[in-house]
C-alpha positions in Angstrom: 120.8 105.4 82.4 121.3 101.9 83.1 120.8 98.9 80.7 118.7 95.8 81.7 118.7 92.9 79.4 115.6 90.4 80.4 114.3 87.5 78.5 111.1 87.6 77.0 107.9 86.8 79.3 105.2 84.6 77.7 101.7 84.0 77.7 98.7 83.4 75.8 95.7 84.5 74.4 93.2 85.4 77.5 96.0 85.9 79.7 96.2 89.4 82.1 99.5 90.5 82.3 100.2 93.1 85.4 103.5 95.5 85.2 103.7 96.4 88.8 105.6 99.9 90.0 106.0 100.6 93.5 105.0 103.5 95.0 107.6 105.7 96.8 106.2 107.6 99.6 105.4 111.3 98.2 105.7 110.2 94.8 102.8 108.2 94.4 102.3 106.8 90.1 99.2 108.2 89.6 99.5 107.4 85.0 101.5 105.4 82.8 102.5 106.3 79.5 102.8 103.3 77.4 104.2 102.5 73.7 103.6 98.6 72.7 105.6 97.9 69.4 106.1 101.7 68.6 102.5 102.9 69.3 101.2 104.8 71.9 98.5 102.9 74.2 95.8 105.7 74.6 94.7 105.7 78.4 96.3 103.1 79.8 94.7 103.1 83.2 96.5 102.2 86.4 95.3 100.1 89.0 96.8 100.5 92.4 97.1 98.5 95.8 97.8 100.6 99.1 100.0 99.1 101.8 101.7 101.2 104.9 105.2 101.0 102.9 103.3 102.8 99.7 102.0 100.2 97.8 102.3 99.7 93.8 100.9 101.2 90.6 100.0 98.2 88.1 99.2 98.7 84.5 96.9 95.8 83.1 96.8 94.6 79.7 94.6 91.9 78.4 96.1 89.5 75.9 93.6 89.7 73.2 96.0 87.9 70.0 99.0 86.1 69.5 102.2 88.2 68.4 105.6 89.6 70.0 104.7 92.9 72.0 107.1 95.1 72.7 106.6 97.5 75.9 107.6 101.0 76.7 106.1 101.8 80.1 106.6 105.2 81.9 105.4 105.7 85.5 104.1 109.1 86.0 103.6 111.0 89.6 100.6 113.4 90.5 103.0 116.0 89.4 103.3 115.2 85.9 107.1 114.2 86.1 107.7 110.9 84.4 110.4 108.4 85.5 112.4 106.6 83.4 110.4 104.1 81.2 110.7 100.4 82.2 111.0 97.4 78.6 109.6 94.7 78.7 108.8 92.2 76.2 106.0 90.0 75.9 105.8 86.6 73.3 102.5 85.3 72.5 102.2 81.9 70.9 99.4 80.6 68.8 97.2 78.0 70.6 98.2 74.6 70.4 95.3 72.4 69.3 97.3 69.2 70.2 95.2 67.6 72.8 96.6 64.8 75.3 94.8 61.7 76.6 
């Protein structure tokens, strides 16, 4: 196991966020199993681009309200074996209502 530290990505409400996992040839991601600040995420669904050197398995999520998420994401083949789960984390600032002239 190895140990990745990474700063925290932002965005804001509205945003899409994408977490993109390549495909390896034969061992195509065909789920995701996904925990966002300890919960599960029930049917996360996986939207995929093809190219001749496999493509990638994206799972989407819609920023919906401010907060600090916390991501667990698995990649899992048409065989059922999951690989090991990518963290990310995700920071989600309230809406500035400062405008500027």
């Amino acid at each position: 196991m190895s140990l990745r530290i990474m700063l925290p990505s932002r965005a804001k409400v509205g945003d899409t966020i994408h977490f993109a996992f390549p495909n390896v040839p034969g061992r195509a991601v065909s789920a995701f199993e996904v925990t966002i600040n300890g919960k599960k995420f029930k049917d996360p669904a996986v939207l995929t681009t093809r190219t001749p050197n496999g493509g990638t398995a994206n799972f989407v999520f819609k920023v919906e309200e401010t907060g600090i998420y916390h991501f667990e994401i698995a990649p899992i083949d048409a065989a059922g074996q999951r690989a090991e789960p990518r963290l990310n984390t995700l920071e989600v600032a309230a809406q500035s209502l400062v405008t500027l002239e």
